[in-house]
Each structure stands twice: as structure tokens, then as C-alpha cells.
TIDO-8805 format. One record per atom (N, C-alpha, C): residue in one letter; x, y, z. Coordinates in steps of 0.05 Angstrom, whole numbers, padded with zeros to 5 digits, always signed. Each point is the difference from the previous one (the first is absolute). Layout:
! residues N
AXYZ;...
***
This chain:
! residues 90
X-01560+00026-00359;X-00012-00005+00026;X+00019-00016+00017;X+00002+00006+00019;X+00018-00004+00025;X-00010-00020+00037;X-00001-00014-00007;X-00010-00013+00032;X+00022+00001+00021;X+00001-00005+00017;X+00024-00020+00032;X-00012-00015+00003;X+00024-00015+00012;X-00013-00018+00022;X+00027+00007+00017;X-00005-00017+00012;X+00020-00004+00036;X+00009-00022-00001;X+00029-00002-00001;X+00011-00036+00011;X+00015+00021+00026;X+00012-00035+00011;X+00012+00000+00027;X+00026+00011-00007;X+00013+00010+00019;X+00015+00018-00009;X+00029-00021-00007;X+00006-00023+00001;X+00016-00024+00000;X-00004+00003-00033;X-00029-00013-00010;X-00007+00001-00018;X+00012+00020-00023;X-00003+00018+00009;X+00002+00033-00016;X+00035-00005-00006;X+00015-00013+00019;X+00031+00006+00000;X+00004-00014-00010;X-00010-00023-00007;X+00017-00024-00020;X-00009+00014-00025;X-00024+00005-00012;X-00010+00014-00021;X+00021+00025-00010;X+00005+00019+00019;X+00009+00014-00008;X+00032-00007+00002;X+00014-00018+00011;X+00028-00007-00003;X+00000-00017-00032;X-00015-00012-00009;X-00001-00018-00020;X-00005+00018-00029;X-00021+00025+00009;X+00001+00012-00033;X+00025+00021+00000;X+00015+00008+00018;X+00030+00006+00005;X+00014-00013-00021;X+00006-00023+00005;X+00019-00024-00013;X-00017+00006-00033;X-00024-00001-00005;X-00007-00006-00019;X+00001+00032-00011;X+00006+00031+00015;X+00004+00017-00016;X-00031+00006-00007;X-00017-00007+00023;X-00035+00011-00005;X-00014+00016+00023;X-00017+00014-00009;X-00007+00006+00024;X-00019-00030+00021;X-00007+00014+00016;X-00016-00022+00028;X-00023-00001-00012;X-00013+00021-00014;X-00030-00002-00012;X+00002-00017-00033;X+00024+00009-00013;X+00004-00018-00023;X-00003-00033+00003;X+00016-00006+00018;X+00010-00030+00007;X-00030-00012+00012;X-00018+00024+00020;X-00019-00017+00008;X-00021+00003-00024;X-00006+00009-00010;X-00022-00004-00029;X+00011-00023-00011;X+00023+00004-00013;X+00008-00020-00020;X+00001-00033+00017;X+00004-00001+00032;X-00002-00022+00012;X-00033-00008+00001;X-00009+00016+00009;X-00030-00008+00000;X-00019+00000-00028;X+00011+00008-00021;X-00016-00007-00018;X+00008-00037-00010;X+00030-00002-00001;X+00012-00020-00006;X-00022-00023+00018;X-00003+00005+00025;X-00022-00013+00026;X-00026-00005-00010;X-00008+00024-00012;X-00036+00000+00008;X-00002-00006-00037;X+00017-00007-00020;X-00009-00004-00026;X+00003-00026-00007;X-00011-00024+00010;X+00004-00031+00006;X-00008-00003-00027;X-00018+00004-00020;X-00015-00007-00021;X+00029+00000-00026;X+00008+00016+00005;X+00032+00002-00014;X+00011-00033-00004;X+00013-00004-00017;X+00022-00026-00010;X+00028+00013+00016;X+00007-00019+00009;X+00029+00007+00006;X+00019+00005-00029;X+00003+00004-00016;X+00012+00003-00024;X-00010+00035-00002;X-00021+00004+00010;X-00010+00031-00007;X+00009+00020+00011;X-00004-00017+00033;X+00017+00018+00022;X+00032+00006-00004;X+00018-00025-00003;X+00020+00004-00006;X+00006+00015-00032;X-00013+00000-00021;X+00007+00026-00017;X-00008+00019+00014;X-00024+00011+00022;X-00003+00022-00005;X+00026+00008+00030;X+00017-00009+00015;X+00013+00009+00020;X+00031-00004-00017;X-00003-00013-00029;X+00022+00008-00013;X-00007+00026-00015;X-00018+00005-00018;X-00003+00020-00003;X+00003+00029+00015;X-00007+00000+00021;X+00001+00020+00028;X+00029-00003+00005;X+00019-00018-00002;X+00026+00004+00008;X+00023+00007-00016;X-00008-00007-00031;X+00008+00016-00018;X-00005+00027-00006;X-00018+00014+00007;X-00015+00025-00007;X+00020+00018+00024;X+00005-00017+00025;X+00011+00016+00023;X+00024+00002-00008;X+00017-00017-00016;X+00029+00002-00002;X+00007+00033-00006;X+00022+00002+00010;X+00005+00033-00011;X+00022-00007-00031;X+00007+00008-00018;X+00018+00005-00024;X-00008-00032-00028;X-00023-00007+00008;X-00008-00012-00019;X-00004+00013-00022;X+00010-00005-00023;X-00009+00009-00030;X-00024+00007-00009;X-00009+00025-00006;X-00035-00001-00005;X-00009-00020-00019;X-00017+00004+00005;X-00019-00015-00022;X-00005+00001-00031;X+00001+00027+00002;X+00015+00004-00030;X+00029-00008-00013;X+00010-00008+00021;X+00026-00013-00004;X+00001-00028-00012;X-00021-00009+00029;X+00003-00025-00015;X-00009-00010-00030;X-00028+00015+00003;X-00014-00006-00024;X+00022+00005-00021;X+00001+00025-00003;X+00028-00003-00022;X+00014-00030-00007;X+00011+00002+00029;X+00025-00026+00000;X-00021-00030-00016;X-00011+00001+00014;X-00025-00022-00024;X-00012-00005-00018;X+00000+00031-00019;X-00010+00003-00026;X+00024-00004-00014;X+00019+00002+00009;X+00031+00001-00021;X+00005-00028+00002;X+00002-00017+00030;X-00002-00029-00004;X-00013-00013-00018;X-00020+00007+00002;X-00016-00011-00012;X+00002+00001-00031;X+00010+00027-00014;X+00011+00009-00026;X+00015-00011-00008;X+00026-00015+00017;X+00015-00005-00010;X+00001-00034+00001;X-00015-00013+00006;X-00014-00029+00000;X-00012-00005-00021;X-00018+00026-00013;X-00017-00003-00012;X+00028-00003-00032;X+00018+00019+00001;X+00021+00005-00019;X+00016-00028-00006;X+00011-00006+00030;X+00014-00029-00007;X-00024-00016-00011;X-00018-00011+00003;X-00022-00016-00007;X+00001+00001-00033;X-00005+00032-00010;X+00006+00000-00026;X+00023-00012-00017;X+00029+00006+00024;X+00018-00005-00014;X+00003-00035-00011;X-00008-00006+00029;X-00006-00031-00005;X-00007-00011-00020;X-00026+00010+00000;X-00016-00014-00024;X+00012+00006-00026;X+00015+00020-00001;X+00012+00012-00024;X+00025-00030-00005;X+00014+00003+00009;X+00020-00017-00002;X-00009-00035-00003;X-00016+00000+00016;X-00013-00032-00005;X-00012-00009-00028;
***
């Protein structure tokens, strides 16, 4: 579902020069501005993960997700290994 509204056309040009720079469209930048606005009940700690989240997701050549996960189960494997070794030797 889809609504408009109407700003001044001043309005409209800074909006749409600003999601330019940010590589969004004019309708992207104004949702994501006005929810950021009208969702006060939010912690500032929530908002800022979720406009980090949203700006990581936009990056282009980030590693999937299955990447990482990988990269964290083997960390994690091999912590778990030294740990052994440790205790072995102690």
C-alpha cells in the first residue's frame, strides 16, 4: 500500500539532493526519515543499531552472511582448541 503527500517544492529538493549523496531514492530517505521522527517510544541505542543495521545491509561487496558465520564458527574452533591445549600443558 502506497500513500503521497505534497511538500514544497524547496522541501522536495533538499530531500532529493541528500538521498543522492546517500545513493537512495527521495521516497527511501523520506520513510526511513520519518519513521526515525514519528517512532519516539524507541531508546536511542535501538535507533542507532537499527540505522547501523540499514547501512550495513546497503554497503555493496560486503561478505555474505554465510561468510561470516563461517569465519566465526572456525574462531571460535580454534579458541575452543588452544583452550584445550592450555589446559593440557598446565
Amino acid at each position: 500500500m502506497s500513500n503521497t503527500i505534497e511538500l514544497p517544492t524547496d522541501i522536495y529538493e533538499l530531500l532529493r539532493h541528500r538521498a543522492t549523496q546517500l545513493q537512495q531514492s527521495p521516497e527511501q530517505l523520506a520513510v526511513e526519515a520519518l519513521r526515525r521522527f514519528l517512532i519516539t517510544e524507541k531508546s536511542d541505542w535501538s535507533l542507532r543499531l537499527q540505522q547501523l543495521l540499514v547501512e550495513v545491509y546497503q554497503r555493496p561487496g560486503l561478505p555474505a552472511s554465510e561468510e561470516i558465520e563461517a569465519d566465526i564458527t572456525a574462531a571460535a574452533a580454534e579458541t575452543r582448541e588452544l583452550r584445550r591445549e592450555r589446559r593440557r600443558t598446565d
